[in-house]
ZADO-317566 format. One record per atom (N, C-alpha, C, CB): residue number from 1; z, x, y. Coordinates in nm, 3 decimals. Each point is the difference from the previous one (the first is absolute). Glycine has a CB too. Layout:
BEGIN
[site NUM,[Z,X,Y]];
...
***
This chain:
BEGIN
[site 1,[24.696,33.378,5.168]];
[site 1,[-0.122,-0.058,0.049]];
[site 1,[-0.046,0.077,0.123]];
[site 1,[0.065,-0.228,-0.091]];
[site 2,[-0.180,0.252,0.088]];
[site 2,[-0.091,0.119,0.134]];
[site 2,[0.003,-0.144,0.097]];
[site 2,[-0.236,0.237,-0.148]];
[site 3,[0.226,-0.218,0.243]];
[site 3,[-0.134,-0.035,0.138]];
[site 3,[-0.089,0.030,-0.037]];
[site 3,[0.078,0.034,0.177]];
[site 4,[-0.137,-0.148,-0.154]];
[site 4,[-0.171,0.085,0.048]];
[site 4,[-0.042,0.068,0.111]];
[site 4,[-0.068,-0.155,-0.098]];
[site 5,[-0.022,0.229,0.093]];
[site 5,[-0.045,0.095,0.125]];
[site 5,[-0.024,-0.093,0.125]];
[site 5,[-0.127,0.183,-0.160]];
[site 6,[-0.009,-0.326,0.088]];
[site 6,[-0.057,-0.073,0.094]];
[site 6,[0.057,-0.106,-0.025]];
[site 6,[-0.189,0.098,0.031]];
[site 7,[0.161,-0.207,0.064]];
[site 7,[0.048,-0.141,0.019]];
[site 7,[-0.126,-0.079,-0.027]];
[site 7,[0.191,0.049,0.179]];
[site 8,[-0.277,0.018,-0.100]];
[site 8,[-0.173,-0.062,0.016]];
[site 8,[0.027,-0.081,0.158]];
[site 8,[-0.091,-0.072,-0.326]];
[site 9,[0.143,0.102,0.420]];
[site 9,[0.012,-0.135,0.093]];
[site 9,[-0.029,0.138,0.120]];
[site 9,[0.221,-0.267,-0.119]];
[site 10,[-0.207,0.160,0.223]];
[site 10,[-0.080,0.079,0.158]];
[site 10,[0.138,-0.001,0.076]];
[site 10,[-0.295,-0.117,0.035]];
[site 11,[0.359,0.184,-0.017]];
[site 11,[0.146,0.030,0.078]];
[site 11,[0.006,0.128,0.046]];
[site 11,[0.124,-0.143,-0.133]];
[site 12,[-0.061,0.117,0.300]];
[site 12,[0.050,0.152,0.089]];
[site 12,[0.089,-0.033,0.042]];
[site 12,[-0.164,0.104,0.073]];
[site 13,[0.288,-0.037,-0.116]];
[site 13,[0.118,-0.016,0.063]];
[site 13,[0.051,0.120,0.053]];
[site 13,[0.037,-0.176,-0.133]];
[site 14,[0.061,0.172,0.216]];
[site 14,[0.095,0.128,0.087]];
[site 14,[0.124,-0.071,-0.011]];
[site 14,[-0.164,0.113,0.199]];
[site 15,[0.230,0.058,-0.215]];
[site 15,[0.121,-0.055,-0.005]];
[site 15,[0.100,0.111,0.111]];
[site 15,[-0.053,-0.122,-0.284]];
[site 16,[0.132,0.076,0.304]];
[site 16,[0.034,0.122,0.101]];
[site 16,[0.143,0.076,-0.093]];
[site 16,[-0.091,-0.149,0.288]];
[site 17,[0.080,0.253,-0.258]];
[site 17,[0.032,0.139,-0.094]];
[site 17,[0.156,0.055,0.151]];
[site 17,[-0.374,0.108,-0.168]];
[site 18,[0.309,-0.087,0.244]];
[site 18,[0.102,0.031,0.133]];
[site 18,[-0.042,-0.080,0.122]];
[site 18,[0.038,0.245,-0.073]];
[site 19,[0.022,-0.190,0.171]];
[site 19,[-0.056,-0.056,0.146]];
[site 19,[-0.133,0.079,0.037]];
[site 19,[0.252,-0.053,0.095]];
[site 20,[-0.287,0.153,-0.107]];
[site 20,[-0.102,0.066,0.017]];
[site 20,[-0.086,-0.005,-0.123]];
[site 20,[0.122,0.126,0.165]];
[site 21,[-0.087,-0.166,-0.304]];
[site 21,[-0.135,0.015,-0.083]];
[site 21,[0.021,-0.163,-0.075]];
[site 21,[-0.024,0.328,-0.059]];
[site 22,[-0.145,-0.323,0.022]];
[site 22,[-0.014,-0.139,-0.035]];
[site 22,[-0.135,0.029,-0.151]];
[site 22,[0.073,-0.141,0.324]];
[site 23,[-0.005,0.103,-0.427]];
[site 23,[-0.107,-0.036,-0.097]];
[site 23,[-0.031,-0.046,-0.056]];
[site 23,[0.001,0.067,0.008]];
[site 24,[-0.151,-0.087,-0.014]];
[site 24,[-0.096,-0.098,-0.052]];
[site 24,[-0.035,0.047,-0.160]];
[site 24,[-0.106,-0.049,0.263]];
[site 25,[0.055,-0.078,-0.294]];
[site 25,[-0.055,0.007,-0.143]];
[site 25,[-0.100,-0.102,-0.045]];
[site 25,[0.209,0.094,-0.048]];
[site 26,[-0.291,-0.037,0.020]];
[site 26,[-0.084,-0.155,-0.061]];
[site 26,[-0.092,0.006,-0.069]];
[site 26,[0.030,-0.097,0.158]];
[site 27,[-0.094,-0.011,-0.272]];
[site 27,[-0.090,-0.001,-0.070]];
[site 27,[-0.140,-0.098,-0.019]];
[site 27,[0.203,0.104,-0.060]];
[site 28,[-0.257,-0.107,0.017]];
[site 28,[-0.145,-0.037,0.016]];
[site 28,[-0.044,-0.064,-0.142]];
[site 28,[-0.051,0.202,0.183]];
[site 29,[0.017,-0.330,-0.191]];
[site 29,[-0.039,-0.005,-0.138]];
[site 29,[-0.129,0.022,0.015]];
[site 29,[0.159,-0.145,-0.093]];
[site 30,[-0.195,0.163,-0.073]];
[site 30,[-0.079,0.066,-0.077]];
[site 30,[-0.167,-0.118,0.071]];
[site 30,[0.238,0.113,-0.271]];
[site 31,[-0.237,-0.209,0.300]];
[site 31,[-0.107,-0.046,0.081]];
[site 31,[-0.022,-0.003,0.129]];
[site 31,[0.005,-0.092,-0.149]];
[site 32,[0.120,0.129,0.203]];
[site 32,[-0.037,0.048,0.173]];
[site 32,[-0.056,0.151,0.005]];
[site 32,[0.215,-0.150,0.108]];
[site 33,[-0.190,0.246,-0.203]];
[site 33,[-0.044,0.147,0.017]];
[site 33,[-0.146,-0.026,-0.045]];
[site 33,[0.236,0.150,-0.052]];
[site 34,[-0.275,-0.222,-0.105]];
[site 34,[-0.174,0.000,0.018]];
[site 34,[-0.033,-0.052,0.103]];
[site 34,[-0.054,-0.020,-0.201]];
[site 35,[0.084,-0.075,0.272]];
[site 35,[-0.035,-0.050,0.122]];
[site 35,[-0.037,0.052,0.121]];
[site 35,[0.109,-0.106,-0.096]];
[site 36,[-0.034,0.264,0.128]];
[site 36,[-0.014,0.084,0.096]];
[site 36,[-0.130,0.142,-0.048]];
[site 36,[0.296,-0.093,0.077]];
[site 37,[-0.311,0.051,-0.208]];
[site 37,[-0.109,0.110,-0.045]];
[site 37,[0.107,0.143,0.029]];
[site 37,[-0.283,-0.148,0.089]];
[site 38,[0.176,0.210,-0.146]];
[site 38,[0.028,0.190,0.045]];
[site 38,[0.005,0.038,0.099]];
[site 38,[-0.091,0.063,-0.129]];
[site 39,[0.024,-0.118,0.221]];
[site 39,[0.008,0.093,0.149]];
[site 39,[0.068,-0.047,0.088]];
[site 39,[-0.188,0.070,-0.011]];
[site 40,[0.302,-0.120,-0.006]];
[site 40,[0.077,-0.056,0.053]];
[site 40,[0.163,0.047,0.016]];
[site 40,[-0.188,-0.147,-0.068]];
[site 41,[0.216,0.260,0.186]];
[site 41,[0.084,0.036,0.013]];
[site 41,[0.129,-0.075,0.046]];
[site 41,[-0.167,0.150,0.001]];
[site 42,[0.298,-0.180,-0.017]];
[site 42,[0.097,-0.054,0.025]];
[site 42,[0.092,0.067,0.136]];
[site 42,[-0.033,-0.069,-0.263]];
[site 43,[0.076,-0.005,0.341]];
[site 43,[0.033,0.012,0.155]];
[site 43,[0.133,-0.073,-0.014]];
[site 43,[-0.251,-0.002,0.133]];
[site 44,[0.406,0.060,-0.100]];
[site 44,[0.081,-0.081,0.016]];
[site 44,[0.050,0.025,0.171]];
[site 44,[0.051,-0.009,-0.289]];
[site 45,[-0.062,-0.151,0.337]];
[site 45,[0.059,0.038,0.139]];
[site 45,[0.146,-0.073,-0.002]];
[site 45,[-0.249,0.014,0.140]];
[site 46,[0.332,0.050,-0.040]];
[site 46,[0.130,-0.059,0.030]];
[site 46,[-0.010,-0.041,0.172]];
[site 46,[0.141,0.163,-0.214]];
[site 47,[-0.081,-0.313,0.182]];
[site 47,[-0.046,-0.028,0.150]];
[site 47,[0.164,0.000,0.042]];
[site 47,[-0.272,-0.171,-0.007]];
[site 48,[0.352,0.169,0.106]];
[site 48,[0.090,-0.048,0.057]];
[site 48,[-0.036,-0.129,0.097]];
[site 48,[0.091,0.235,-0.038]];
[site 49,[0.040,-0.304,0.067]];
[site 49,[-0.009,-0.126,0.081]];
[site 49,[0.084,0.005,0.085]];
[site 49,[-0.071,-0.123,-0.146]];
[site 50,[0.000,0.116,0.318]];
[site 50,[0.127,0.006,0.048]];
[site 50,[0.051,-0.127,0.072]];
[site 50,[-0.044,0.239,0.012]];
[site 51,[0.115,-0.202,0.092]];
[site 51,[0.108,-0.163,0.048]];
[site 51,[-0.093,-0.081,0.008]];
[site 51,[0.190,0.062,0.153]];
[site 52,[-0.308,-0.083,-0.100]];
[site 52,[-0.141,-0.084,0.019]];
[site 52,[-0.069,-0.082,-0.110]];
[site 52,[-0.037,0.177,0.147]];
[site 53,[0.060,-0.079,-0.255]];
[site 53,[-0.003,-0.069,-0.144]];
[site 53,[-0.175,0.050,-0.059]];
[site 53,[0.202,-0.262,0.081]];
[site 54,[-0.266,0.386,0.043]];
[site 54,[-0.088,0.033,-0.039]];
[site 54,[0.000,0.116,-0.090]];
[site 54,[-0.058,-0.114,0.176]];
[site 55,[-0.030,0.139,-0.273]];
[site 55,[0.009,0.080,-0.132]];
[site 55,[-0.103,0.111,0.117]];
[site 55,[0.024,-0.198,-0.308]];
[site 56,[0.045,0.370,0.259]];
[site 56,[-0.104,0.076,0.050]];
[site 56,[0.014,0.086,-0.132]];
[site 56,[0.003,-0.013,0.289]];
[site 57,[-0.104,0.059,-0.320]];
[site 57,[-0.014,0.113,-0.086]];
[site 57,[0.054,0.175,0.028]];
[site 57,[-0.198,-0.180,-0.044]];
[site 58,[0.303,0.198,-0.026]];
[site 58,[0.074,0.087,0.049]];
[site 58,[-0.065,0.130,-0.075]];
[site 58,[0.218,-0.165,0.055]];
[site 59,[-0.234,0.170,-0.219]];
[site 59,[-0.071,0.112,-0.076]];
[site 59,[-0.134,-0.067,-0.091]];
[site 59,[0.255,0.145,-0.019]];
[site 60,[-0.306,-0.067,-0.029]];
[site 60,[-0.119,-0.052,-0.082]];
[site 60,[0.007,0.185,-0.048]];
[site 60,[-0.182,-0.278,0.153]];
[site 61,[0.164,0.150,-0.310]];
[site 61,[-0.008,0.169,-0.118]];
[site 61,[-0.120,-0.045,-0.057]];
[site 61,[0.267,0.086,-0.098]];
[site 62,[-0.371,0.044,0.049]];
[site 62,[-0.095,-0.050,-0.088]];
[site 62,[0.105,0.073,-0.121]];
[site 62,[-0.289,-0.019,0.146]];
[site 63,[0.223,-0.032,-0.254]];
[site 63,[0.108,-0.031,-0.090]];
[site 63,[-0.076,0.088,-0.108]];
[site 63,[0.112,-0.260,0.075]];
[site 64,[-0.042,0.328,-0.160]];
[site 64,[-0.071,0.103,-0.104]];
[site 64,[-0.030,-0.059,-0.128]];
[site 64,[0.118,0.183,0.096]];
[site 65,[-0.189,-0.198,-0.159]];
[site 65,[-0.002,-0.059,-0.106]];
[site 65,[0.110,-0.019,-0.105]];
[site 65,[-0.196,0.065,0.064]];
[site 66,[0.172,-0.139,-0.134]];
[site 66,[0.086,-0.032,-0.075]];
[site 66,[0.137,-0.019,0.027]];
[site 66,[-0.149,0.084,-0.099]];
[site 67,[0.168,-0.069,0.265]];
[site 67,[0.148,-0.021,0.040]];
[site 67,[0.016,-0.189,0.000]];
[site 67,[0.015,0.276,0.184]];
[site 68,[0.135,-0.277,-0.191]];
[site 68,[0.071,-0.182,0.001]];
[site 68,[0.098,0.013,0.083]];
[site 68,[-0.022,-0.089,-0.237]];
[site 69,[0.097,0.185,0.306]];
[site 69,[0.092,-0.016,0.095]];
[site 69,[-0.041,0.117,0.115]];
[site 69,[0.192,-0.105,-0.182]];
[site 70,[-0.059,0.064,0.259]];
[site 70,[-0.030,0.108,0.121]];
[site 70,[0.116,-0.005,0.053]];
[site 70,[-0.231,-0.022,0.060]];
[site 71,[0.281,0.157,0.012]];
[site 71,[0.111,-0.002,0.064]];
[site 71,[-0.028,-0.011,0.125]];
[site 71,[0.104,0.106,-0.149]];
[site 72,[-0.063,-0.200,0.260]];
[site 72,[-0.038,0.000,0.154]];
[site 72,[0.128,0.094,0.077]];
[site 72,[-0.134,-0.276,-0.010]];
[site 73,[0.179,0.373,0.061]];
[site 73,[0.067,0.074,0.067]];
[site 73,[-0.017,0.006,0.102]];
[site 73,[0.023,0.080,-0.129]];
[site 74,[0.096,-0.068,0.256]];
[site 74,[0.043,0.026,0.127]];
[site 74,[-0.085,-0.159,0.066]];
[site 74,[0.027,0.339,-0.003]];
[site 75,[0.044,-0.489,-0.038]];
[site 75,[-0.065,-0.082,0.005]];
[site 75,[0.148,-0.009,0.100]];
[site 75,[-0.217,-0.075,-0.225]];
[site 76,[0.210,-0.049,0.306]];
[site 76,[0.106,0.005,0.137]];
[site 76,[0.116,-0.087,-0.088]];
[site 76,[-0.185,-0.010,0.270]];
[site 77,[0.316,0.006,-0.255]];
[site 77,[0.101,-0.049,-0.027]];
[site 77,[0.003,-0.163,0.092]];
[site 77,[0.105,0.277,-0.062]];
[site 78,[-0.062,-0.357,-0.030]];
[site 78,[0.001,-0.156,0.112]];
[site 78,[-0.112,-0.047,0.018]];
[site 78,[0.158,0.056,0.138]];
[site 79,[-0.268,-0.058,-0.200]];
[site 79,[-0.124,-0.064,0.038]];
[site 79,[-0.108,-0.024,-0.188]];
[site 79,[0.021,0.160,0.333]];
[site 80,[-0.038,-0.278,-0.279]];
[site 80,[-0.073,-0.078,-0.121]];
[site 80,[-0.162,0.042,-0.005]];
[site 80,[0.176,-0.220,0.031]];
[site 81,[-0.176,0.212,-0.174]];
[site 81,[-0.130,0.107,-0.055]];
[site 81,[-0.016,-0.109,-0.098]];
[site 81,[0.047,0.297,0.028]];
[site 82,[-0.225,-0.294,-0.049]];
[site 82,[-0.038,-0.040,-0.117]];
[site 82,[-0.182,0.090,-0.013]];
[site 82,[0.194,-0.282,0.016]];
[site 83,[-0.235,0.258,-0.189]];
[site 83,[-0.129,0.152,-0.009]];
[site 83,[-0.115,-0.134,-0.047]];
[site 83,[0.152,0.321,-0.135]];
[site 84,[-0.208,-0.265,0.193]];
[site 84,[-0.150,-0.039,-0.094]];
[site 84,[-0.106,0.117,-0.063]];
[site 84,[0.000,-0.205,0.170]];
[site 85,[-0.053,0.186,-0.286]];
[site 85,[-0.049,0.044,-0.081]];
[site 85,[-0.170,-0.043,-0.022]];
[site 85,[0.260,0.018,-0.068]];
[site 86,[-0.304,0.098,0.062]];
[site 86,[-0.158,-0.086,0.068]];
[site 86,[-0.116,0.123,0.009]];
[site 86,[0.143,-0.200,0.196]];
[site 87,[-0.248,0.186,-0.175]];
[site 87,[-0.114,0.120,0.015]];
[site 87,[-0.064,-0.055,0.124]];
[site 87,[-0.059,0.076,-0.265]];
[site 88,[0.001,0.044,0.306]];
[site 88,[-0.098,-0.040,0.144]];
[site 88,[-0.151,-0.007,-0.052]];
[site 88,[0.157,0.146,0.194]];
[site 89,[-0.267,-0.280,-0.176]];
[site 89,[-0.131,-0.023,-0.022]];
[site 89,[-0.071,0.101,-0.004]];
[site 89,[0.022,-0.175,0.080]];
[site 90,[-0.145,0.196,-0.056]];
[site 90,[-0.084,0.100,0.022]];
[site 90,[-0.080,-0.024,0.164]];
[site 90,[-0.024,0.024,-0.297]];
[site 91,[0.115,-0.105,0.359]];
[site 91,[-0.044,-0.061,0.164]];
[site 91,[0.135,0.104,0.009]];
[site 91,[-0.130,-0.326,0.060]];
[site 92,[0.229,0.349,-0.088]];
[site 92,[0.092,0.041,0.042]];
[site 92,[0.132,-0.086,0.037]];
[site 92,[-0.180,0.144,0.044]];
[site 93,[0.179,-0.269,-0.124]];
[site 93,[0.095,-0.098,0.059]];
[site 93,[0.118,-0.006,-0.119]];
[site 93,[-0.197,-0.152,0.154]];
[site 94,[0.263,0.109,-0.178]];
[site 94,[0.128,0.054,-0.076]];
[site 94,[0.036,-0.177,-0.068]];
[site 94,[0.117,0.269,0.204]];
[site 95,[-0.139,-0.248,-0.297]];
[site 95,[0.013,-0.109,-0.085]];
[site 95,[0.158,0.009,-0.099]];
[site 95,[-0.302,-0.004,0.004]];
[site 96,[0.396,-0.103,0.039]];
[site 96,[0.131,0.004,-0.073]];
[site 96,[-0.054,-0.045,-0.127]];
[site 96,[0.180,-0.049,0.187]];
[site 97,[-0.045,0.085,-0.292]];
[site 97,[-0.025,-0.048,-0.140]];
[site 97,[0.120,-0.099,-0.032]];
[site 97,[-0.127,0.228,-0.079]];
[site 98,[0.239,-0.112,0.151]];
[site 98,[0.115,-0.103,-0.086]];
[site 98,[0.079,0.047,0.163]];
[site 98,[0.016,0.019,-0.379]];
[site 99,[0.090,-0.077,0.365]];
[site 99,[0.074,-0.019,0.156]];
[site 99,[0.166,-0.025,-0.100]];
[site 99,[-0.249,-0.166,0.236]];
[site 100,[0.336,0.258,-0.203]];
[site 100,[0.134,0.004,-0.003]];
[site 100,[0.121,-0.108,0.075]];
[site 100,[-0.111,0.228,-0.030]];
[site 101,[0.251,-0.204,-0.036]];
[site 101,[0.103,-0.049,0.079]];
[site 101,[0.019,0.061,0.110]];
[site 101,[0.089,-0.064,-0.167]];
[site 102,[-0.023,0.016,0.259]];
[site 102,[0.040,0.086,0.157]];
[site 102,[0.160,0.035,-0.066]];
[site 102,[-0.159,-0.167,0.262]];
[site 103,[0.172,0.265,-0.228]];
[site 103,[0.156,0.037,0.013]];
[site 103,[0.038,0.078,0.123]];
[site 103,[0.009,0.010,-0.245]];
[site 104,[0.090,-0.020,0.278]];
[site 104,[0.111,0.072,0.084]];
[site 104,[0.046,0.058,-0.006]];
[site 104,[0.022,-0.076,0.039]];
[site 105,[-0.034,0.220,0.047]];
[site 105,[0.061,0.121,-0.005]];
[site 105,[0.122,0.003,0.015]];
[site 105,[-0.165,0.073,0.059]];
[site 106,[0.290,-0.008,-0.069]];
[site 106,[0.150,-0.058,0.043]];
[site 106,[0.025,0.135,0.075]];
[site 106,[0.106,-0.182,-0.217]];
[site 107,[-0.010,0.129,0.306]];
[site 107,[0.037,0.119,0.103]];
[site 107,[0.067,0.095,-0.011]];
[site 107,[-0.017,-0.121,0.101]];
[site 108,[0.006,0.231,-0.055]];
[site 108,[0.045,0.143,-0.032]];
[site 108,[0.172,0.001,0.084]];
[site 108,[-0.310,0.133,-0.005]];
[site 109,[0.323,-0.180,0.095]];
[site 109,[0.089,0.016,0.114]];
[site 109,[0.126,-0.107,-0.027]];
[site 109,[-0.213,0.076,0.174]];
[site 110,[0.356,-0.084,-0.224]];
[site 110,[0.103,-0.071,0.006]];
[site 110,[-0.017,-0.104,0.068]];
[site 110,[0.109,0.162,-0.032]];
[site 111,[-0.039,-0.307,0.017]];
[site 111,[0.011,-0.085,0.053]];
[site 111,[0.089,0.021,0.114]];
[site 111,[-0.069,-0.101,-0.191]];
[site 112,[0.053,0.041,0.280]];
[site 112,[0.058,0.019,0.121]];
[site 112,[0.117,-0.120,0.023]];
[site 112,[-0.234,0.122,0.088]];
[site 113,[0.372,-0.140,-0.017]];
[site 113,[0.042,-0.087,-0.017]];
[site 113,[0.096,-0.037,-0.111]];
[site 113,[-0.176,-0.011,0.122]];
[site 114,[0.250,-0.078,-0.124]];
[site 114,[0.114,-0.004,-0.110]];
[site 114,[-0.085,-0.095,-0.110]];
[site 114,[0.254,0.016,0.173]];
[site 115,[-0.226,-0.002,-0.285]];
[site 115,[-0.059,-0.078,-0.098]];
[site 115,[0.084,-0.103,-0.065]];
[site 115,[-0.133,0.186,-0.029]];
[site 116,[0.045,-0.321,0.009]];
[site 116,[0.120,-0.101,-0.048]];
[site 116,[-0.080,-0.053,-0.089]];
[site 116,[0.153,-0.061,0.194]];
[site 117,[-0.075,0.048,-0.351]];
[site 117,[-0.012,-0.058,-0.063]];
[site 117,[0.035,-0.156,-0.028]];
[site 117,[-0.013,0.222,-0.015]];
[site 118,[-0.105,-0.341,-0.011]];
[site 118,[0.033,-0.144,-0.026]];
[site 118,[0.124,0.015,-0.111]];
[site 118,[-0.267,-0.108,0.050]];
[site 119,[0.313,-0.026,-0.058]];
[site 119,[0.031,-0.044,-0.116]];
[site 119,[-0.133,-0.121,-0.089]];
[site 119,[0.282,0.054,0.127]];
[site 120,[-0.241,-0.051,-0.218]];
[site 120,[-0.148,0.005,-0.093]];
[site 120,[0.076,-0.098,-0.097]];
[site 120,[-0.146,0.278,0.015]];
[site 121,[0.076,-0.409,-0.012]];
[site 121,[0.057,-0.101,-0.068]];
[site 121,[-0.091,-0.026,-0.189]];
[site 121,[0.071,-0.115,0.314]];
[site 122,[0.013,0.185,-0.398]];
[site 122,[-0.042,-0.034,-0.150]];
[site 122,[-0.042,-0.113,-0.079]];
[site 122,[0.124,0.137,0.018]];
[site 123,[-0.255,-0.130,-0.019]];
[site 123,[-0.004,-0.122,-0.120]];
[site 123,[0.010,0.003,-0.099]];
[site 123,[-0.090,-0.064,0.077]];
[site 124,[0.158,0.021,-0.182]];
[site 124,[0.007,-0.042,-0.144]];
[site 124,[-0.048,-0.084,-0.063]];
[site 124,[0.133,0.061,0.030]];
[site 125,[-0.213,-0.069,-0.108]];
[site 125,[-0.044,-0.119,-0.101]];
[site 125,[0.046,0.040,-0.134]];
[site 125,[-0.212,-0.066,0.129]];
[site 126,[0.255,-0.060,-0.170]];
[site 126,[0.060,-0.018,-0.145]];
[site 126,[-0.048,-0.109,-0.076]];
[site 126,[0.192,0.090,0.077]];
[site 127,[-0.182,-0.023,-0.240]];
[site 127,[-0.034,-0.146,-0.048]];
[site 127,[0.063,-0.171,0.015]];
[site 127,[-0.055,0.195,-0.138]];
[site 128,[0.161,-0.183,0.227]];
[site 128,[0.050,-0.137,0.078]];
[site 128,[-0.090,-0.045,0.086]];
[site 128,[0.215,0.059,-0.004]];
[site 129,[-0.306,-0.020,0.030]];
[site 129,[-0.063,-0.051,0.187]];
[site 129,[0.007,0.050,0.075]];
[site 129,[0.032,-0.141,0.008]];
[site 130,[0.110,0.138,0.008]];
[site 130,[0.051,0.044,0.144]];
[site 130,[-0.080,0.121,0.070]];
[site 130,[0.236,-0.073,-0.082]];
[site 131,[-0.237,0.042,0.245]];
[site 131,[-0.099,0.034,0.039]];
[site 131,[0.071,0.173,0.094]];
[site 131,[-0.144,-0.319,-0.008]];
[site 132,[0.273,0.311,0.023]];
[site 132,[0.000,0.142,0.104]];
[site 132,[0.167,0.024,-0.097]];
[site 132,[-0.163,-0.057,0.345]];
[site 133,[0.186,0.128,-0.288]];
[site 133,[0.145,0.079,-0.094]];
[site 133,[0.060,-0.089,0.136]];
[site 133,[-0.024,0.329,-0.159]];
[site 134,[0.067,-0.380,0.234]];
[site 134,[0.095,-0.098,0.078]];
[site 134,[0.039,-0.110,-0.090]];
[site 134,[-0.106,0.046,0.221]];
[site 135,[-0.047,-0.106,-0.232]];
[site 135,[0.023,-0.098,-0.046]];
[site 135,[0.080,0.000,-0.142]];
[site 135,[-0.191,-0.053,0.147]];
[site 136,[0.241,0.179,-0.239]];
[site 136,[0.028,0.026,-0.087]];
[site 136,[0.107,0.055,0.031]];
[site 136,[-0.181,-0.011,-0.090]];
[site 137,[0.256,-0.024,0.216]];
[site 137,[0.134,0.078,0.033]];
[site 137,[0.053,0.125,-0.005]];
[site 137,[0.022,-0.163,-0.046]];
[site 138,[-0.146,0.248,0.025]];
[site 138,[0.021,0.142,-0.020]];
[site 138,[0.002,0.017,0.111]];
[site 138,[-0.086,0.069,-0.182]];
[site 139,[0.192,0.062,0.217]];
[site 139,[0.088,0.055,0.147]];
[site 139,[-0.085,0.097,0.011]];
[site 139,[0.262,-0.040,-0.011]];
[site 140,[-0.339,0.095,-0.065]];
[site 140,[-0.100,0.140,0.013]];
[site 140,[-0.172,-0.069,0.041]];
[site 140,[0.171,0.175,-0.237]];
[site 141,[-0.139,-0.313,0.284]];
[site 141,[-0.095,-0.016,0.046]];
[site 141,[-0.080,0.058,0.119]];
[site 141,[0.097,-0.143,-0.118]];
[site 142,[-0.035,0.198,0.213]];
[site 142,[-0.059,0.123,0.101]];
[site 142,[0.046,0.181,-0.003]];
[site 142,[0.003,-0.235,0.157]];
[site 143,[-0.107,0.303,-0.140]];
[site 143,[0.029,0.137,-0.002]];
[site 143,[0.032,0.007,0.143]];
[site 143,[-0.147,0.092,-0.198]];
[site 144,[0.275,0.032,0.199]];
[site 144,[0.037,0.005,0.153]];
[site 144,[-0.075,0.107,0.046]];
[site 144,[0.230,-0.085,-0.009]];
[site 145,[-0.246,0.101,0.178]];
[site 145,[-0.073,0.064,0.037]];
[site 145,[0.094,0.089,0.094]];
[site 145,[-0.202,-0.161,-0.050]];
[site 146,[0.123,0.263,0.087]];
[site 146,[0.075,0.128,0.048]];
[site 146,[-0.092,0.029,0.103]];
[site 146,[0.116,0.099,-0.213]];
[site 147,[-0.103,-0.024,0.364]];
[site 147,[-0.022,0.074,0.097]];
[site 147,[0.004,0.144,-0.058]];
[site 147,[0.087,-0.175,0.164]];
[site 148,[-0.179,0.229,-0.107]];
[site 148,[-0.001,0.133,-0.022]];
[site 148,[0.177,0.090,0.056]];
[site 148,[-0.329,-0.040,0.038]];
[site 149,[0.359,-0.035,0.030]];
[site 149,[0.094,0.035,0.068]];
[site 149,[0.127,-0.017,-0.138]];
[site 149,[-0.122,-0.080,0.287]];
[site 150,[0.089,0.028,-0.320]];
[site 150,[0.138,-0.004,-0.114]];
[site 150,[-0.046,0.015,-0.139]];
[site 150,[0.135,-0.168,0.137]];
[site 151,[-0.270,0.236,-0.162]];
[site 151,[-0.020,0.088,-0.109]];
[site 151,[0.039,0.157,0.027]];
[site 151,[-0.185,-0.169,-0.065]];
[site 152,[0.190,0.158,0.207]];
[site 152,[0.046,0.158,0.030]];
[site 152,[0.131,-0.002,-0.020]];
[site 152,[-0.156,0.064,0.169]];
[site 153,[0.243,-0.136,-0.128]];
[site 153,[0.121,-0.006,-0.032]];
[site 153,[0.030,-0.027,-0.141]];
[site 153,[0.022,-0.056,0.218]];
[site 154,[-0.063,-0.012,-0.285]];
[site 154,[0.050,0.015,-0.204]];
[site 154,[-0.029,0.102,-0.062]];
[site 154,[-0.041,-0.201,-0.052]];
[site 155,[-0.074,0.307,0.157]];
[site 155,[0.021,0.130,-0.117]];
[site 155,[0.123,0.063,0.029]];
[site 155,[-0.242,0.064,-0.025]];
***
């Protein structure tokens, strides 16, 4: 069985690829594009957000035809991004179409500090009811947890 090419629905998503690159993808159904007519060029901006929680526009691509994704590069590591997708009026004002998830860049640089792992309590459900593997007297009811400090030591 194929995929289909189209879905028909209005979606921009990013996804992040590394700490420095992030990509988007998205599509347009078939009544939002007659909607924009012909002369209507496509603009994707990427805004970042910072501690304040204000969105600034970091790039803006005009977009080549017939393109659906984009690669965003040398975008900052540790800081939350989301794109909007959109054309600017003929006043010059920039009209969104569709507006993306925010994601988070992850950091380039080691954790600092010793690392500790929880212990992490299992649930089980069975066709009995019963509601947690305790209550079912199973001894493998918790996974044990380890310090970095004594994963170095078991290799």
């Amino acid at each position: 069985m194929e995929l289909p090419r189209h879905y028909n629905e209005n979606r921009l998503v990013l996804m992040v690829q590394e700490p420095t690159i992030i990509f988007s993808y998205w599509e347009l159904s078939r009544g939002q594009w007659e909607s924009l007519g012909d002369e209507r060029f496509l603009v994707l901006r990427l805004y970042t957000t910072g501690s304040n929680r204000v969105s600034t526009v970091l790039k803006e691509v005009s977009l080549p035809p017939f393109t659906n994704d984009w690669y965003f590069r040398n975008v900052l590591p540790e800081h939350t991004y989301h794109a909007e997708l959109g054309y600017y009026g003929p006043e010059g004002e920039f009209y969104p179409l569709l507006r993306s998830n925010k994601v988070v860049t992850p950091r380039t640089r080691p954790v600092e500090g010793m690392v500790r792992f929880l212990k992490v309590k299992t649930v089980i459900l069975d066709t009995t009811n019963k509601d947690t593997a305790e209550e079912q007297g199973d001894s493998n009811a918790f996974w044990g947890g380890y310090s970095s400090m004594d994963l170095v030591h078991r290799s």
